[in-house]
C-alpha positions in Angstrom: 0.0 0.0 0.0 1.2 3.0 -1.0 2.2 5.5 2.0 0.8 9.6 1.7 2.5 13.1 2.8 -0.6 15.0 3.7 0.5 18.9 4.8 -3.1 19.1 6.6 -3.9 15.7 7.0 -1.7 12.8 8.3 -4.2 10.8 7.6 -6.7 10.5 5.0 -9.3 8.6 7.1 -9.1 11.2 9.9 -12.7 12.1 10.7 -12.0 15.4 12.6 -11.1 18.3 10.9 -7.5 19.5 12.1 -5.9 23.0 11.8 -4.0 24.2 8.8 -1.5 25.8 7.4 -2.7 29.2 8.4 -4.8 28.0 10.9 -8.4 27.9 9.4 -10.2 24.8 9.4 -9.9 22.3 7.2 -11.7 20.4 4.3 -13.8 17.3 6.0 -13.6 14.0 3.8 -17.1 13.9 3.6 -17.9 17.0 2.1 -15.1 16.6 -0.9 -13.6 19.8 -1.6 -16.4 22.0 0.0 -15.0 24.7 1.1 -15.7 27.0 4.3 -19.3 27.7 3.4 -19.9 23.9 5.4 -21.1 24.2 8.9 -17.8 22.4 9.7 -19.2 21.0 13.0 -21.9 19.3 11.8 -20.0 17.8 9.2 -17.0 16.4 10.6 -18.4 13.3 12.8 -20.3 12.1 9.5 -17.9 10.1 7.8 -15.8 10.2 4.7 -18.0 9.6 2.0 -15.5 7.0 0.4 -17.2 4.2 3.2 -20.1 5.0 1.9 -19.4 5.0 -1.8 -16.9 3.3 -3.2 -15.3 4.2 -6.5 -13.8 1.4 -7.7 -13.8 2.0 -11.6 -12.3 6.0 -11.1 -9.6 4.5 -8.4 -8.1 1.7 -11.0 -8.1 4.5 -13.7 -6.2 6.3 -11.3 -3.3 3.9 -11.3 -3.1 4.2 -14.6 -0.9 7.3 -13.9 2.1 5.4 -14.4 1.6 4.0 -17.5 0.9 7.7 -18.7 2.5 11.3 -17.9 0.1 12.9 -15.9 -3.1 12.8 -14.2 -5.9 15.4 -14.0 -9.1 15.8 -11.8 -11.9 18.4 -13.0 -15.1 19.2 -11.1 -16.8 21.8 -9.7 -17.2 23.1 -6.5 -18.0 20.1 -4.0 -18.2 17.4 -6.7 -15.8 15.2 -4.5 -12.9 15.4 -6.1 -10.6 15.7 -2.7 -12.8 12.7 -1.6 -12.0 10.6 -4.2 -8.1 11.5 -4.6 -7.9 10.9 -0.5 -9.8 7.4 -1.0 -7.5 6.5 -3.5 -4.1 7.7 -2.3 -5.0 6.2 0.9 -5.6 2.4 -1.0 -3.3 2.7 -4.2 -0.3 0.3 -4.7 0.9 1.5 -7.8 3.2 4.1 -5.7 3.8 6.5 -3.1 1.8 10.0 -2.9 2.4 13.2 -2.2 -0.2 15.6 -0.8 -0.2 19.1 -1.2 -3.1 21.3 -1.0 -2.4 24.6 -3.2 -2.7 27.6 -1.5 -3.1 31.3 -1.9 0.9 31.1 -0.7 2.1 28.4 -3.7 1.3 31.5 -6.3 5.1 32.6 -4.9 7.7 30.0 -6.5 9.7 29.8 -4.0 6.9 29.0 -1.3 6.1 26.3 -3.7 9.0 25.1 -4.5 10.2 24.5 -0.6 6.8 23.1 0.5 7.2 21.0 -2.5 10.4 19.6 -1.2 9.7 18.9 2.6 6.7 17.0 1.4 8.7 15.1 -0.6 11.1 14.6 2.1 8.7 12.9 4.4 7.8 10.3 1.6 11.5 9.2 0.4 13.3 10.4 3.7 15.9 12.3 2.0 15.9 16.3 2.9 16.2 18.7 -0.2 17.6 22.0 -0.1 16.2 24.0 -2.3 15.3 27.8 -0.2 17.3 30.1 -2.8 17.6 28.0 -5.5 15.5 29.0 -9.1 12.5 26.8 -9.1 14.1 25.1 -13.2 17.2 23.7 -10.5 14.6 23.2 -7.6 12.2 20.6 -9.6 15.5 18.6 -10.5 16.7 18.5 -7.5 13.3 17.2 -6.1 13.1 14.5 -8.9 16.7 13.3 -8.2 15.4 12.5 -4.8 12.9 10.8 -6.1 14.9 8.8 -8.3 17.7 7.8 -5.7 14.8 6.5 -3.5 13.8 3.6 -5.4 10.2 4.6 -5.2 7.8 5.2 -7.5 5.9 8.7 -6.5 2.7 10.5 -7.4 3.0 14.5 -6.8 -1.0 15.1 -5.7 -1.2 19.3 -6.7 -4.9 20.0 -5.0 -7.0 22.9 -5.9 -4.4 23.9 -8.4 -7.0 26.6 -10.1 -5.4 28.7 -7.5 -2.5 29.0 -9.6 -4.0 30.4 -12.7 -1.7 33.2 -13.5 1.1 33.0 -11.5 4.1 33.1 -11.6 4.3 29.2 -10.1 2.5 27.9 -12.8 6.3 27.4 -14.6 7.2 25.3 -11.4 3.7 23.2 -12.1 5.0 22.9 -16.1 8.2 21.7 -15.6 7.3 19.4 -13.2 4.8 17.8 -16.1 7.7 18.3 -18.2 10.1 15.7 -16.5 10.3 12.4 -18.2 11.2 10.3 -15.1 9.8 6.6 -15.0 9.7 7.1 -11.0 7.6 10.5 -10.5 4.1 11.4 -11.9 1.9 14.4 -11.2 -1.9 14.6 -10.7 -4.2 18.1 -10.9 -7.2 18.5 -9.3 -9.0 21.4 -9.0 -12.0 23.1 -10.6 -9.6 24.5 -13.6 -6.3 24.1 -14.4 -4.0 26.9 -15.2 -1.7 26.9 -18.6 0.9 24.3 -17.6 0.7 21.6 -20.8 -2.3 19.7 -20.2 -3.9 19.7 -23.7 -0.6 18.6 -25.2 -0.2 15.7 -22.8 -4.2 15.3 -23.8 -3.5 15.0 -27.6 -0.7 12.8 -27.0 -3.1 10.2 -24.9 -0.1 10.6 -22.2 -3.0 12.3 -19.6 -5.1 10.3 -17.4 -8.2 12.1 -16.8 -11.0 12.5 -14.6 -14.0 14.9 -15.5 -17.2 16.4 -13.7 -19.2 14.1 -15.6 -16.9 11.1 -13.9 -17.2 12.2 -10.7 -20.9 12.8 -10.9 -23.2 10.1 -8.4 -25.9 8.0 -9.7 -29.1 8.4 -7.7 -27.9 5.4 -6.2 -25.0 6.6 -4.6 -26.7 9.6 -4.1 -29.3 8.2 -2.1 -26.6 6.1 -0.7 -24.6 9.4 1.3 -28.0 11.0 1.8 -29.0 8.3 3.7 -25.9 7.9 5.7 -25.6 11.6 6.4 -29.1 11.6 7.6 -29.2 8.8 9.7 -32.8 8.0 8.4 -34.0 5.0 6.1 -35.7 7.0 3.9 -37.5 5.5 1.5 -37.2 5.5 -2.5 -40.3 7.5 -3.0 -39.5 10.5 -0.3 -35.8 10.8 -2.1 -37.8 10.9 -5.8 -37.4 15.0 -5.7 -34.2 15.7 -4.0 -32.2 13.6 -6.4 -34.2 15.2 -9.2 -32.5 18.5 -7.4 -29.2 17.2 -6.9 -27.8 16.0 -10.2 -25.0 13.5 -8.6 -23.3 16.8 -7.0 -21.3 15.0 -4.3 -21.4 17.8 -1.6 -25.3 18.4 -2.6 -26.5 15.2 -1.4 -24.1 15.8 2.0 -25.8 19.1 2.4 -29.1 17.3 1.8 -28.6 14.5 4.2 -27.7 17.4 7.1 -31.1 19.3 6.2 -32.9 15.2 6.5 -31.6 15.2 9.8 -32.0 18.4 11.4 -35.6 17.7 10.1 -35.4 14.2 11.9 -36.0 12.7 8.6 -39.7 14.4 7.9 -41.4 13.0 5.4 -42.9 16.7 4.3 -38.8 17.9 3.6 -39.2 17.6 -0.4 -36.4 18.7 -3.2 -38.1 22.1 -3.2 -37.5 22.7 1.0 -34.6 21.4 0.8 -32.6 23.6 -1.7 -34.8 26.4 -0.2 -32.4 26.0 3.2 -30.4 27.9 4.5 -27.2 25.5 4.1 -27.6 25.4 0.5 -27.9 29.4 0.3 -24.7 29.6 2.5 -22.8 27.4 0.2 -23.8 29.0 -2.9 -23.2 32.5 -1.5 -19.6 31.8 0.0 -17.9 28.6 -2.3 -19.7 30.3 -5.7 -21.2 33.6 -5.7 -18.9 35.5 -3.4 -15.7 34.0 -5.6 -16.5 35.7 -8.8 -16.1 38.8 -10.1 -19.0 41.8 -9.6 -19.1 41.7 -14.0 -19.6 37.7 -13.4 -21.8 37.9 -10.7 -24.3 40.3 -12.5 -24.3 38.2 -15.8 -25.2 35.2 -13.5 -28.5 36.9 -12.2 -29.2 38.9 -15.6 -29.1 35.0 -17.2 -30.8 33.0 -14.2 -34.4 33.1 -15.6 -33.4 30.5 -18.4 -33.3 27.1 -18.2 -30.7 26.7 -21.3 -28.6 29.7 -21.7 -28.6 30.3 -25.9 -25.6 32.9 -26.6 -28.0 35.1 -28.4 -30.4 35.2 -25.7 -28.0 36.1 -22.9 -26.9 38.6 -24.7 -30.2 40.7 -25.0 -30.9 40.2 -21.2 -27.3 40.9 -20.1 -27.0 43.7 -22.7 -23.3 42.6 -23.5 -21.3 41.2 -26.2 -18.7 38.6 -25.1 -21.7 36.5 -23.5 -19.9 33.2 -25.4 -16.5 34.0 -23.5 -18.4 34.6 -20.3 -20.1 31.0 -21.2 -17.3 28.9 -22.3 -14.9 30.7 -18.8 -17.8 29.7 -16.6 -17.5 25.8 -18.4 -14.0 25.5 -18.4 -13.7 27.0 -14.7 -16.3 24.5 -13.8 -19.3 27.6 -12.1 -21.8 24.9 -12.3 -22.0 25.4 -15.8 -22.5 22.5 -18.2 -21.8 23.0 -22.3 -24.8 20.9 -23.8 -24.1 21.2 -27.3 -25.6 22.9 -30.3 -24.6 25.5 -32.7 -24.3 28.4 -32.0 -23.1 26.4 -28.7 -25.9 26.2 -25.5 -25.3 26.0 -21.6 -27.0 25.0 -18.3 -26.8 25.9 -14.8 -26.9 23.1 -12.2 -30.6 23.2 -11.1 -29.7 24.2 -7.2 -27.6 27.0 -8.1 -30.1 28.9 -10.9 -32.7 28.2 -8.0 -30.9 30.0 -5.9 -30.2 33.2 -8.2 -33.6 33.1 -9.1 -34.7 33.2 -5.4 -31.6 35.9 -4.7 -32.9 38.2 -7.3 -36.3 37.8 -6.0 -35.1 39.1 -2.9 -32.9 42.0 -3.7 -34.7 43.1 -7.2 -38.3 41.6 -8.0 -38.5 44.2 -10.4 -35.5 43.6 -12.2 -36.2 39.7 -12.2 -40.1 40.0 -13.7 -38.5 42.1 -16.6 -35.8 39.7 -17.4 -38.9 37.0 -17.4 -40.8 39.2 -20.0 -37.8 40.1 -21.9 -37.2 36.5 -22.4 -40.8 35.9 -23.5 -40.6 38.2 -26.3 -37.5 37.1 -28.0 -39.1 33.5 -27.8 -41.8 34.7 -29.0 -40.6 36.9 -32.2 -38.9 33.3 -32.5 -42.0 31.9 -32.8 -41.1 29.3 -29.9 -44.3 29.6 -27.8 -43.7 27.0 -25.1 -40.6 28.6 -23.9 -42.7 32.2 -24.0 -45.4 30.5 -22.2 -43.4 29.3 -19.5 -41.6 33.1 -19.2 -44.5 34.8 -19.4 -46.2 32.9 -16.3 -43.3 33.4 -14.6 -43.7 37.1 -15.3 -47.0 36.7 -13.9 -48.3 38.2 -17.3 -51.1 36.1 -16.9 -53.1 37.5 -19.8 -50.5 37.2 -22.4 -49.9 33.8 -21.0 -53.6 32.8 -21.0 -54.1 33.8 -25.1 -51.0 32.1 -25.6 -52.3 29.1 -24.0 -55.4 29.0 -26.1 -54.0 30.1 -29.5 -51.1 27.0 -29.4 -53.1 24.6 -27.3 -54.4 22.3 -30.5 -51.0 22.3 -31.8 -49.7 21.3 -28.1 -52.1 18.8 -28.0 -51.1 17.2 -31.1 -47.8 17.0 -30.3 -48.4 15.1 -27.1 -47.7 17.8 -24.6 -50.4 17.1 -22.0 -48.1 17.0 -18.8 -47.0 21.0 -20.6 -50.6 21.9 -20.7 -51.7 20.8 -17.6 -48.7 22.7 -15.9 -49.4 26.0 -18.3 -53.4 26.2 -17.0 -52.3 25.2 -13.3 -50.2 28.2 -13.1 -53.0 30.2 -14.1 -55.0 32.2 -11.8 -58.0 29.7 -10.7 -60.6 32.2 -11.4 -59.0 33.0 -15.0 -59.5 28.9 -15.5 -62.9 28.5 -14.6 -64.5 31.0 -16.0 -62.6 30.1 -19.7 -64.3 27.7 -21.6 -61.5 27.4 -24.1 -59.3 26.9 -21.1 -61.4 24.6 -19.5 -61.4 22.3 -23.0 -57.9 22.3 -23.2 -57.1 21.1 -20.1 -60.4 18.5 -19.9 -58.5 17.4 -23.4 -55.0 17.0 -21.3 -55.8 15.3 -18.3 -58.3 13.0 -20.7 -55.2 11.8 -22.6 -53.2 11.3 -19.4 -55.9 8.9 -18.5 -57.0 10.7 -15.4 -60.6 10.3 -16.1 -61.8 11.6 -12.2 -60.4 15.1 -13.2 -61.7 14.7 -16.6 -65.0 14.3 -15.3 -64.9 17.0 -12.8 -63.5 19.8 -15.9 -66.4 18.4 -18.2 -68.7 18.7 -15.5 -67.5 22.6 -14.9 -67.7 22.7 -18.7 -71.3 22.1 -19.0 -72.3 24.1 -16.1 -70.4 27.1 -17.6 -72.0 26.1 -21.2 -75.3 25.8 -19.8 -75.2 30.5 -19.7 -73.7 30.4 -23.1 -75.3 29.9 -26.7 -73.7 27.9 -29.6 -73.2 31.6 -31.0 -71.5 32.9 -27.9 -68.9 30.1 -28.1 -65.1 31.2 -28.4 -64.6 30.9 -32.3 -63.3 27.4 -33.5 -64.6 25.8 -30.2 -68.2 24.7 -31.0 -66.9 21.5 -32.8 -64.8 20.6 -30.3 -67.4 21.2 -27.5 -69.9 19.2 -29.0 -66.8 16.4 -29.4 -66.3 16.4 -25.6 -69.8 16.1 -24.6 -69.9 12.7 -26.9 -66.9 11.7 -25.8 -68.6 12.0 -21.9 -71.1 10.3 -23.2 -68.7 7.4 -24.5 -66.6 7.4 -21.1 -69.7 6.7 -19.4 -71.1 3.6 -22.1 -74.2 5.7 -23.9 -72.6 5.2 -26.5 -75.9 5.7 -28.5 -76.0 9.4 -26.9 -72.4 9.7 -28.0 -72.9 8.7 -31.5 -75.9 11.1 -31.4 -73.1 14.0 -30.3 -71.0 12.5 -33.2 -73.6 13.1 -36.0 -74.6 16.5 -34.7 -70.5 17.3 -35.3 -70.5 15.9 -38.3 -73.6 17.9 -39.6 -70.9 21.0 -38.6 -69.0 20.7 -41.2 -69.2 19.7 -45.0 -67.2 16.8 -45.9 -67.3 17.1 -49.9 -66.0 20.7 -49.8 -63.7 20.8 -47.1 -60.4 21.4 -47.9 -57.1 22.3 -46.7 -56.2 26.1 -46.3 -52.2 25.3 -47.3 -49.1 23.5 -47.6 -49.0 23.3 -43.9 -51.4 22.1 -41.6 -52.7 25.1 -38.6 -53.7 25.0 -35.6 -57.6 24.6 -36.0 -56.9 22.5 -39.0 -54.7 20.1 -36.6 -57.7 20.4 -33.7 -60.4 19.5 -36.4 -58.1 16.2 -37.8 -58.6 15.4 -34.0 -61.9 16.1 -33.6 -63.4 14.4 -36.5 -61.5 11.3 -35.6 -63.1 11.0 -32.6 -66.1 11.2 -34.0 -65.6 8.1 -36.2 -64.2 6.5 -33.0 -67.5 6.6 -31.6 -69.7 6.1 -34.4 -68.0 3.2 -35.0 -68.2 2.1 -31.0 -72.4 3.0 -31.7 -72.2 0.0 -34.7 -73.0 2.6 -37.3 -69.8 1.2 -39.6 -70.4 3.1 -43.0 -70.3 6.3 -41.2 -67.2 5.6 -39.3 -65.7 4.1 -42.0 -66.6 7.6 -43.9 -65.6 9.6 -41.2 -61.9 8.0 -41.2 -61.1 7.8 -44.8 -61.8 11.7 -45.2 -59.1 12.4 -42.0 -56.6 10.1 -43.7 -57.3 11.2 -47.1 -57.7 15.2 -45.9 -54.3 14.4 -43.5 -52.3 12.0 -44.9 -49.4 11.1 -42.3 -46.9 14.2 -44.8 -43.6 15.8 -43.1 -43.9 18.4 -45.4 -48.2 18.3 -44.1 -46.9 18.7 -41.0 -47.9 21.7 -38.1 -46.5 24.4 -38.4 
């Protein structure tokens, strides 16, 4: 088993946090790499969350380091990279490791450079002197060590984004440089500063570990929450907060302290628990509070959008290096995730836009209800309606969002979005809903084709006793066919199927087969709701054993809309 030089630590399964360097507390092993913005108290007597997760495939592509050049471990903020690295050095056998945790300090050479050496010095128990010496002569002289040993050594560099930009960084490079069979060096941090790394990469002489790696399944998610938390809670309770927490390592410690100061409550959802207060400490302190005032207004200018389109940020940030402020946030790892595309798109983690959104709310309301609106209009001059839907309710534009509802509900339906509809007309003011018979179809429609027939029943039921004050005449346009479709479809639910069929025939009296024809190229919206309806209505004259007719009915739908791409909704 390889032995370890830990300059905090002199052991990496050491439960309780011991003083540092400069005397501030120090990382617990069960949090990762979380930083100060962890109650440390509460966290310490948990437990490393290697015994609870064990990480067998990263560990063995770990000792692969010596059958490369280097190593490198990338991840945000809590994403357990200092968890993992301490697991494994504490287990490997493919050599010896060094510790040392980068500090503000290491950005002078020559701090490095001796630090460097006396950890070395407690692995292969020969002393360097290298105070004075220029770091080029300093790294030799560390490696020669290393060499005269016998040993086979791994130089650990944590949090080695400290050392973007200074002058250090050479010390870092020529370490990487050195082409020794008995020395390797691994770089964890959430970046890494210019020292080689991409030519290593190209040459497949880098082993490395990304955030993607080092994300959790649910399982071991729900593994550490349950640990943490000291409750057996069940799969169905932890549903939501593993929705929330995305496999983020320090997440689901954070999660498990909120499950127990609750004493496991049942009623602590996903929601309550990113809404507490140890989640809006961490984000303030380890993310918010590290960036720059520019950075930090970007953030909340952007935080309204669930994928963060170039050309979108830039009309709600009112700037015009949005992709360099995307791609830094990505390659510095800000809990921001490339996703693809072209022009390229992003994502915030889910837990950290929650809490800008809920920040902004706080400190500007104003400010965060016009980014919402803003956002709506560009998707709608885009014509992307579900996205301006969403913004707008947000906005609390309920009126906008309400016609919106209604003019793209047939096409929404038709392309299956029945969970989208329900949640569009939920957010809607009740008394908006139930006093809108086109609103009160569209969602009867919805929750019909979910299968939730008591709800069905219930909207249908409010449907006819709001129909009941209103004429054929006074219906909204475009909705009397569709009306007269539900009631026979109520009818059907409910086995009259004679009654339905009699709904049926009164539709189809609506409208003339023989001349009907399509308005375009493209099918609309009522176009799409009518291909609908009328198939419905040979569904139940067919279920009413009137055959000819249904048979009738369906040849005009697939004649009139024949299953065409180019045919297809606009």
């Amino acid at each position: 088993m390889g032995r370890e030089h830990v300059a905090e630590h002199r052991a990496a399964s050491d439960d309780a946090p011991r003083p540092g360097r400069s005397g501030e507390p120090l990382r617990t092993e069960t949090g990762g790499d979380a930083g100060p913005g962890l109650p440390r108290p509460a966290v310490s007597h948990v437990g490393p969350t290697h015994r609870i997760v064990l990480r067998e495939r990263l560990h063995a592509r770990l000792d692969e380091i010596f059958s490369a050049r280097a190593g490198h471990v990338i991840g945000p903020s809590g994403s357990g990279k200092t968890t993992l690295l301490r697991a494994w050095s504490s287990g490997t056998t493919c050599g010896d490791v060094v510790w040392m945790t980068i500090e503000r300090t290491h950005r002078d050479a020559s701090v490095l450079t001796d630090d460097l050496a006396e950890a070395v010095h407690t692995v292969v128990g020969e002393r360097v002197a290298v105070r004075g010496t220029p770091a080029p002569r300093a790294v030799d002289l560390i490696a020669e060590a290393v060499d005269r040993s016998g040993l086979r050594v791994v130089i650990v560099l944590d949090d080695a984004h400290v050392l973007a930009g200074a002058e250090s960084v050479e010390v870092v490079r020529q370490l990487l440089a050195l082409e020794r069979a008995s020395l390797r060096v691994l770089v964890a941090g959430r970046g890494a500063p210019e020292i080689g790394l991409d030519e290593l990469r190209r040459r497949d002489e880098l082993v490395t570990i990304a955030a993607t790696d080092l994300r959790l399944t649910d399982r071991e998610t729900a593994a550490i929450i349950r640990s943490v938390s000291g409750e057996d809670i069940g799969d169905d309770a932890l549903a939501s907060i593993l929705d929330q927490i995305g496999g983020w390592t320090a997440g689901a410690v954070l999660a498990g302290l909120v499950l127990r100061a609750s004493d496991g409550s049942p009623f602590v959802t996903g929601a309550a628990i990113e809404r507490h207060r140890l989640f809006d400490q961490y984000f303030l302190t380890e993310v918010f509070d590290s960036l720059s005032i520019d950075v930090r207004t970007f953030l909340l200018d952007t935080c309204v959008l669930r994928v963060l389109e170039p050309d979108l940020c830039a009309e709600l940030a009112q700037r015009d290096d949005v992709d360099d402020i995307l791609w830094n946030l990505e390659g510095s790892n800000t809990f921001t995730s490339w996703i693809g595309g072209d022009p390229p798109r992003f994502r915030y983690h889910r837990l950290l836009r929650s809490w800008m959104r809920r920040r902004l709310e706080r400190v500007d309301p104003a400010r965060l209800r016009d980014l919402e609106r803003r956002a709506a209009s560009w998707f709608e001059a885009g014509g992307r309606i579900p996205e301006a839907i969403g913004h707008r309710l947000a906005a609390e534009d309920f009126g906008v969002a309400a016609e919106l509802i209604i003019d793209y509900g047939p096409r929404a339906l038709g392309e299956g979005r029945y969970e989208a509809m329900r949640e569009w007309i939920g957010a809607l003011p009740e008394h908006r809903v139930t006093s809108d018979v086109s609103l009160l179809v569209l969602l009867a429609e919805a929750e019909h084709r979910l299968g939730n027939n008591e709800s069905t029943t219930a909207l249908r039921t409010l449907l006819r006793s709001l129909l009941a004050h209103l004429s054929d005449g006074e219906l909204p346009d475009g909705l009397e066919l569709t009306v007269v479709v539900q009631r026979g479809t109520e009818l059907s639910v409910r086995g009259k199927l004679d009654q339905a069929a009699g709904q049926a025939r009164r539709a189809l009296s609506m409208i003339d087969l023989a001349s009907w024809s399509m308005a375009g190229n493209t099918i609309r919206f009522d176009e799409l709701l009518l291909a609908m309806d009328m198939a419905s209505v040979g569904d139940k004259l067919m279920y009413a054993g009137d055959f000819v007719q249904a048979r009738r009915v369906s040849k005009w739908v697939v004649d009139t809309f024949p299953p065409d791409e180019s045919r297809a909704a606009a």
